[in-house]
Backbone bond lengths (Angstrom), bond angles and torsions (degrees), N, CA, C in turn:
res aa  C-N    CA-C-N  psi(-1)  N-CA   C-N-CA  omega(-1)  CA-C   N-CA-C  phi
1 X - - - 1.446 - - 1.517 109.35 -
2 X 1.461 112.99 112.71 1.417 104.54 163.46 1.597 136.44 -75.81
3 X 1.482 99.39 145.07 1.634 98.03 -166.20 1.425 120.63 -64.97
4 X 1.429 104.56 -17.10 1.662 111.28 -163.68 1.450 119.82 169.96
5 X 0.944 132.45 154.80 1.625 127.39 164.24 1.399 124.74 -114.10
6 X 1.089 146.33 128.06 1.829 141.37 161.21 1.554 94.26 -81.63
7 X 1.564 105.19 125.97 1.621 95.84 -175.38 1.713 79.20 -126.98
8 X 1.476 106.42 157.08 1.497 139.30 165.51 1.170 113.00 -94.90
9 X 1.468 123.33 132.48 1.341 120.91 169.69 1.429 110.00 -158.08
10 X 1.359 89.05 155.03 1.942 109.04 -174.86 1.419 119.89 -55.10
11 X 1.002 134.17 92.92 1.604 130.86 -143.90 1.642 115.67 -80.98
12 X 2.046 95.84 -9.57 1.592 109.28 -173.92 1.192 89.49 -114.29
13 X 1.603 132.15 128.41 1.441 137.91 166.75 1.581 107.94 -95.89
14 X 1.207 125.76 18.41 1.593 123.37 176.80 1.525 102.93 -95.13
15 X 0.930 129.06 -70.18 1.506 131.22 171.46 1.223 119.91 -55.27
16 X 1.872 105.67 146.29 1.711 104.56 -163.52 1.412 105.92 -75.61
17 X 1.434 131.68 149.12 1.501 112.45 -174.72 1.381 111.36 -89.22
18 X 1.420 135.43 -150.43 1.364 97.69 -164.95 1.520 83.48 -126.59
19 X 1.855 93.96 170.07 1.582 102.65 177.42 1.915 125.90 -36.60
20 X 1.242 101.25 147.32 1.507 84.40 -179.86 1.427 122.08 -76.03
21 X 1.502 97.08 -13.87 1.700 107.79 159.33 2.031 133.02 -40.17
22 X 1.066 76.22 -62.45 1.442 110.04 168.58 1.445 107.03 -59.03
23 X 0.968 134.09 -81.27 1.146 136.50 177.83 1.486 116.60 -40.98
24 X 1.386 114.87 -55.15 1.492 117.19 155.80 1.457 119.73 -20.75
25 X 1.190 93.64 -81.80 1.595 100.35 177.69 1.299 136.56 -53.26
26 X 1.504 99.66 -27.11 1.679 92.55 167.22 1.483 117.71 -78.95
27 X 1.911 119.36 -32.44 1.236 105.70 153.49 1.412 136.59 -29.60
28 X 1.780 96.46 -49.77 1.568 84.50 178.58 1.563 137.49 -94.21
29 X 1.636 93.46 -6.13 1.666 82.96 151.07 1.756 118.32 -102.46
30 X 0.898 109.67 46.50 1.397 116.22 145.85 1.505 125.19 -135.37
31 X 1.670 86.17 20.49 1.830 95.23 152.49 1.953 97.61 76.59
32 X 1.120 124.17 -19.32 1.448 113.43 -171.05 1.383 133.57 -57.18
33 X 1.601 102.56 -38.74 1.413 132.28 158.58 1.761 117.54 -99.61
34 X 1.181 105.58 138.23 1.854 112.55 -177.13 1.615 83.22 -117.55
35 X 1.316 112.95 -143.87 1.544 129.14 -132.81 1.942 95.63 -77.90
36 X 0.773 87.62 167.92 1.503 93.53 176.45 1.614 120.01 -89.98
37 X 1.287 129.37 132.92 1.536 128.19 -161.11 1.620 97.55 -90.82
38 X 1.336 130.86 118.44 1.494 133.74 -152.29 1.596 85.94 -96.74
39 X 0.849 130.88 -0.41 2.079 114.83 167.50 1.766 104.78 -98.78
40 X 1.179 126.05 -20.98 1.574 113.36 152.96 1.343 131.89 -128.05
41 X 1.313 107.28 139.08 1.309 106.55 168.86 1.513 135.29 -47.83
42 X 1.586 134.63 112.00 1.372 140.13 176.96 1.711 94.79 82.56
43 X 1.035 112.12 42.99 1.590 109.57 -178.12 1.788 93.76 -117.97
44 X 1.232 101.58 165.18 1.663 97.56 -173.55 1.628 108.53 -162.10
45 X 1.209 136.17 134.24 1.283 137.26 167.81 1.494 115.52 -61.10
46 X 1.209 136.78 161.34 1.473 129.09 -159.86 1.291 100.14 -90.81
47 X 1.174 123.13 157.85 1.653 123.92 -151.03 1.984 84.37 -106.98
48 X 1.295 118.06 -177.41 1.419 137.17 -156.33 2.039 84.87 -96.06
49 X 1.247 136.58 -50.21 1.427 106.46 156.86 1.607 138.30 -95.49
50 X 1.168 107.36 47.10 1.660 127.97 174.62 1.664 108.77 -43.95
51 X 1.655 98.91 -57.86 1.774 111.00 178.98 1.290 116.31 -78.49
52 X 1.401 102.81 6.91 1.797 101.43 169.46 1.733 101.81 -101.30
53 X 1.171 126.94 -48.76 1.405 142.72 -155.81 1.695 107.83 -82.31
54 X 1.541 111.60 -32.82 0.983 115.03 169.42 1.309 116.53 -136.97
55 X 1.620 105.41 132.58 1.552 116.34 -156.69 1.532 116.88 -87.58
56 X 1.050 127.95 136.23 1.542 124.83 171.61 1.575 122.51 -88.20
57 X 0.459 127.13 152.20 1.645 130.89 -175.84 1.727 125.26 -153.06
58 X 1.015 112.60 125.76 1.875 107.92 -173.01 1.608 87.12 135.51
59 X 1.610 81.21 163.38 1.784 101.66 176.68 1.858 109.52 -75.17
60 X 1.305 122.90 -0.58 1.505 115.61 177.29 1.434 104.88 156.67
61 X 1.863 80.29 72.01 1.704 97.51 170.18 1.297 118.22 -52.95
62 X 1.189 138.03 147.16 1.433 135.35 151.40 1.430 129.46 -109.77
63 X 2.435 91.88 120.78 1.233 86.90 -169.88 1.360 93.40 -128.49
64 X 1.507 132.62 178.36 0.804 121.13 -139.18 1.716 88.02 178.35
65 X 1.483 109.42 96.52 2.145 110.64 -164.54 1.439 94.75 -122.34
66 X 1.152 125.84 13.86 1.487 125.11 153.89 1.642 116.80 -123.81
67 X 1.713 93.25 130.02 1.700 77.00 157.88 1.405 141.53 -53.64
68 X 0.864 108.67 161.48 1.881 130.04 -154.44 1.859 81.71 -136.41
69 X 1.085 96.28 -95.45 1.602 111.82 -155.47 1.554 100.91 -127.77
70 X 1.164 141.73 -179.28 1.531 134.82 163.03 1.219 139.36 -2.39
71 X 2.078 82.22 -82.90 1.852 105.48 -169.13 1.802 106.34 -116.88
72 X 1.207 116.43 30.69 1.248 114.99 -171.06 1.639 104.76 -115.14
73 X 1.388 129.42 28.63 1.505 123.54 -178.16 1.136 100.08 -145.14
74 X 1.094 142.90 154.76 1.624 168.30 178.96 1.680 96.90 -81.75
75 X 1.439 93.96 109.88 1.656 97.20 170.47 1.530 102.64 -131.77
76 X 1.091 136.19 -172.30 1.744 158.22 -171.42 1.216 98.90 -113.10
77 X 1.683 136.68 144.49 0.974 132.11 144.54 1.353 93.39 -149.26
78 X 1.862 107.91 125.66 1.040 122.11 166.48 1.975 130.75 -87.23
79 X 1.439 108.34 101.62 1.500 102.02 -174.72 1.630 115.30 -103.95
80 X 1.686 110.91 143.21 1.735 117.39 -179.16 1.867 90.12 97.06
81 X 1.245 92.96 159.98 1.855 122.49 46.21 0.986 93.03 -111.07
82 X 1.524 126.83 151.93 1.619 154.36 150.69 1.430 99.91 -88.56
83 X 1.522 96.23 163.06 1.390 110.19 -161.80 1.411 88.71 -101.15
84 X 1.019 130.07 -55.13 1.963 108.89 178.54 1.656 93.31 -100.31
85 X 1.363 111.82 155.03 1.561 149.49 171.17 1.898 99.88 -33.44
86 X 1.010 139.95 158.81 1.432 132.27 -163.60 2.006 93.94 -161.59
87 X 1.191 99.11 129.49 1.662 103.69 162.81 1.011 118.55 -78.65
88 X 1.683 126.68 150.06 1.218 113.83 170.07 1.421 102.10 -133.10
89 X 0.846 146.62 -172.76 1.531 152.67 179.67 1.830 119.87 119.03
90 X 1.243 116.34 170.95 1.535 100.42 -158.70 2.149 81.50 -146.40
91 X 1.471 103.23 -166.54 1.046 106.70 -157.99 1.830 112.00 -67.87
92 X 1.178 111.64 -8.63 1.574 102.04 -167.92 1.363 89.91 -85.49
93 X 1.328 156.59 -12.62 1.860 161.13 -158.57 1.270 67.20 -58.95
94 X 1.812 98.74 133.82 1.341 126.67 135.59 1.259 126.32 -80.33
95 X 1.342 116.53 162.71 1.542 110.94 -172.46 1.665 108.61 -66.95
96 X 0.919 133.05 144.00 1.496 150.63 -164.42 1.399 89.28 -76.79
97 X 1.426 125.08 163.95 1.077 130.92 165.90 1.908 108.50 -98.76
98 X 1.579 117.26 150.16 1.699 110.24 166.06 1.393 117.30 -84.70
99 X 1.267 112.82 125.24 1.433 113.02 170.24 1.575 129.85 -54.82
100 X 1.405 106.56 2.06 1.309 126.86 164.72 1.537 113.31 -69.40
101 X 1.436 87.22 -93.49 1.342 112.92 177.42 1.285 127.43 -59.56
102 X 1.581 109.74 -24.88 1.971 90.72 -150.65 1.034 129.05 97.56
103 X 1.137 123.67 -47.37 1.419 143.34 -150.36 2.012 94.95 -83.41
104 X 1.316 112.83 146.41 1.310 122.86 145.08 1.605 135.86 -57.94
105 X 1.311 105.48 127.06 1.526 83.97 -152.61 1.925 94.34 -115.79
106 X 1.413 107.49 112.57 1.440 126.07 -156.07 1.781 100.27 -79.82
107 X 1.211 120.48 149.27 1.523 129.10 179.15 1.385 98.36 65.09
108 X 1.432 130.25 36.35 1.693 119.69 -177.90 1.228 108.84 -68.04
109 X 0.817 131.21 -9.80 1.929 122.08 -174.66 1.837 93.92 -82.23
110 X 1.356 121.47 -47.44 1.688 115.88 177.78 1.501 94.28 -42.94
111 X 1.581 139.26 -65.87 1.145 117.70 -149.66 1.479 110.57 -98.73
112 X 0.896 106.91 18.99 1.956 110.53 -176.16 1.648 107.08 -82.04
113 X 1.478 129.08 135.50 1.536 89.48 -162.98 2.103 75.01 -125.51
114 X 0.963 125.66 41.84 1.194 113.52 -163.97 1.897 139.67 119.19
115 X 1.679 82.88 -54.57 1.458 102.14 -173.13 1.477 104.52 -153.67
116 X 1.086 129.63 18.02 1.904 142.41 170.77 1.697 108.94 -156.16
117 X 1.259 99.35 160.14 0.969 109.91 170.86 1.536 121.09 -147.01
118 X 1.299 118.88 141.31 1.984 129.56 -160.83 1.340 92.98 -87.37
119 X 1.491 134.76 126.01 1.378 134.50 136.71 1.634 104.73 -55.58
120 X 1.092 125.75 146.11 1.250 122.17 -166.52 2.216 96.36 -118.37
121 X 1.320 83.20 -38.72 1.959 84.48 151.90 1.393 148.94 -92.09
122 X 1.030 101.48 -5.94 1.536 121.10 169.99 1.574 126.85 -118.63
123 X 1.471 115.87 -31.26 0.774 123.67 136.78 1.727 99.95 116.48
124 X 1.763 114.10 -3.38 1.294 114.96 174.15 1.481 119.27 -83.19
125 X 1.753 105.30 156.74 1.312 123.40 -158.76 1.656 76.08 -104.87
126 X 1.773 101.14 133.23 1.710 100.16 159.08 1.628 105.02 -151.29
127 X 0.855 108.77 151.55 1.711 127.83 -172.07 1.298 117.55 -55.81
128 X 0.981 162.56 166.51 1.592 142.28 -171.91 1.566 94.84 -105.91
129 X 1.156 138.14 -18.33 1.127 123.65 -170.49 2.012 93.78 -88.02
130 X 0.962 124.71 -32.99 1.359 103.33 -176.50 2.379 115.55 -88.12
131 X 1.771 95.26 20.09 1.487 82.52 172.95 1.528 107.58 -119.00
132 X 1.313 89.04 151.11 1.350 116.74 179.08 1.883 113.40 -42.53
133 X 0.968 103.73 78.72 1.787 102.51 165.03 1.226 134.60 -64.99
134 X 1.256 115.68 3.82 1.919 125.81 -144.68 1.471 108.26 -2.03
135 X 0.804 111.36 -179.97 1.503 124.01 -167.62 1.689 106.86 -47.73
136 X 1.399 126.11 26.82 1.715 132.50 175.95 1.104 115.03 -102.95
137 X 1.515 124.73 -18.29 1.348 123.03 -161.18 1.485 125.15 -168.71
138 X 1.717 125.52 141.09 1.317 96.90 -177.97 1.304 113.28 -156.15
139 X 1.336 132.31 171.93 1.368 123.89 -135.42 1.663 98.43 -155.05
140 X 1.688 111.26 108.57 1.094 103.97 -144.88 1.933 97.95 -164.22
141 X 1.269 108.47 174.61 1.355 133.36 163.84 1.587 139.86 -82.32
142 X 1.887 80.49 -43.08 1.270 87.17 -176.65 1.609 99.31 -166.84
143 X 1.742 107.69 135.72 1.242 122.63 -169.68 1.781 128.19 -110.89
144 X 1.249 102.62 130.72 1.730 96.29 -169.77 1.737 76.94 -109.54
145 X 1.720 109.10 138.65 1.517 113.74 169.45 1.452 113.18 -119.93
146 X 1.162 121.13 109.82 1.672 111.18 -169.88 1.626 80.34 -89.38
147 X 1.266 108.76 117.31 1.706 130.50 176.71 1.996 103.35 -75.55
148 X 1.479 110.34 139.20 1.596 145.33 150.27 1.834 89.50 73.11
149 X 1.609 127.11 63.72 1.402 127.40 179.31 1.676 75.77 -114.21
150 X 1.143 89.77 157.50 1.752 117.91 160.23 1.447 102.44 -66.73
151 X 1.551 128.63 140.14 1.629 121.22 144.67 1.613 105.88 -44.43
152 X 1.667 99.35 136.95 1.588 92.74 150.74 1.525 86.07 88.89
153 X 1.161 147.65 -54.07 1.496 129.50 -168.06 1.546 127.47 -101.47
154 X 1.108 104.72 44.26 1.723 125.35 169.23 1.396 114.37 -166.56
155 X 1.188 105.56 156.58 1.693 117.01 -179.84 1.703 100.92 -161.72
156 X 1.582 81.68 156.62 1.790 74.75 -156.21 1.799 92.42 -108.47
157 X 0.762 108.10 144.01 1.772 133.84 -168.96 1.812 107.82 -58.85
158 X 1.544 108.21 127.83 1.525 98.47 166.25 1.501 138.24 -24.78
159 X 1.428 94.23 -45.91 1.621 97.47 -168.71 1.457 93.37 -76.03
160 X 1.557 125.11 -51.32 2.089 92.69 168.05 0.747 134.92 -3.24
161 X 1.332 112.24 -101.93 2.066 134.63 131.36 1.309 96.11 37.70
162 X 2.060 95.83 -94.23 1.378 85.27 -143.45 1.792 117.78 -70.84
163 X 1.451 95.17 -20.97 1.496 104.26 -177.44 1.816 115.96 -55.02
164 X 1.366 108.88 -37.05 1.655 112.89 177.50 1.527 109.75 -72.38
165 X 1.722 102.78 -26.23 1.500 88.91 179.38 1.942 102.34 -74.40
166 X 1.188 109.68 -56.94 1.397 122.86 -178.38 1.682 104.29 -23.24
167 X 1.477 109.77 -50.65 1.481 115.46 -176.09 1.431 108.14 -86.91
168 X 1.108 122.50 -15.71 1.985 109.59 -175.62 1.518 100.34 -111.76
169 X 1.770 127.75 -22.54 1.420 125.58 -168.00 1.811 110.69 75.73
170 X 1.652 109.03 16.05 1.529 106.28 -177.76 1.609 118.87 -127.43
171 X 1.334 142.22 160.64 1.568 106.90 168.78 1.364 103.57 -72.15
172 X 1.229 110.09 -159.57 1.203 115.75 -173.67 1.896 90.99 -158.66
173 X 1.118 117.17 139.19 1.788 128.12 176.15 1.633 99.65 -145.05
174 X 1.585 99.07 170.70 1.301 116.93 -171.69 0.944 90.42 -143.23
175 X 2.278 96.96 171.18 1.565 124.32 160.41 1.314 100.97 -168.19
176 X 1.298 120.21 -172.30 1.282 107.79 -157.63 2.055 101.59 -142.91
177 X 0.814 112.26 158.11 1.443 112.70 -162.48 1.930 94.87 -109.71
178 X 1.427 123.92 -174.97 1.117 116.98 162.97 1.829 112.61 -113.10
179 X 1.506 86.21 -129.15 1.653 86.43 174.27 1.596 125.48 -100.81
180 X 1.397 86.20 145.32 1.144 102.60 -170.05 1.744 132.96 -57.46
């Protein structure tokens, strides 16, 4: 059972994201991803600078870049591009905030229809790519999943950043899901 994921995602859903080829490869010359895990597709063992690119944080993170057993090691799995923008988030998502209001906007999955979402107190229509997910949720093209991290105990390093933007032309933000 994995503990959690820190996932990456394309933060602009207008532009096509880029091949997963491409993207591949710049992972792996920036060392993030190593060999490829032959029981899933776009899945990858953590490359030789994993602990540079992505940061640990806590009194005694647990990581773990070799298999052990299955689901007990930190691997990469790259998902998309999809042709329309895709939510991701699981049951701990807090309610999003409205770009109206401010306000938290409670029962959001009733008014989410895909690609908008209803303030149910204010009463504005806004796109999912322009609301606030905080670090619960994310709304995107295309997904990098650093597999079995704690929420909350990694963050992934500038030069990531800037290098995925450099290679896709988009930002790129994260958040992290729990267990699975």
């Amino acid at each position: 059972m994995s503990i959690g994921k820190l996932i990456l995602y394309t933060g602009d859903t207008s532009p096509a994201p880029p091949a997963i080829e491409l993207l591949t490869q710049s992972l792996q010359e920036l060392e993030l991803i190593g060999h490829p895990i032959d029981s899933e597709a776009n899945s990858f063992l953590p490359g030789d600078s994993f602990l540079q690119l992505i940061s640990f944080v806590g009194c005694s993170p647990n990581i773990c870049l070799t298999p052990q057993t299955e689901s007990d090691f930190s691997s990469v799995t790259i998902r998309g591009p999809f042709l329309q923008p895709q939510l991701i988030w699981d049951r701990n998502c807090r309610p999003p905030r409205c770009p109206g209001c401010n306000k938290p906007i409670p029962d959001w999955e009733k008014s989410f229809n895909g690609s908008t979402l209803n303030c149910m107190r204010c009463g504005t229509e806004s796109e999912a790519g322009d609301i606030n997910w905080g670090r619960y949720a994310g709304y995107g093209r295309m997904f990098i999943e650093i597999n079995n991290v704690f929420p909350g105990e990694a963050t992934p390093v500038d030069l990531l950043f800037n290098r995925l933007k450099g290679e896709t032309g988009v930002e790129w933000r994260y958040f992290f899901t729990g267990h699975n």
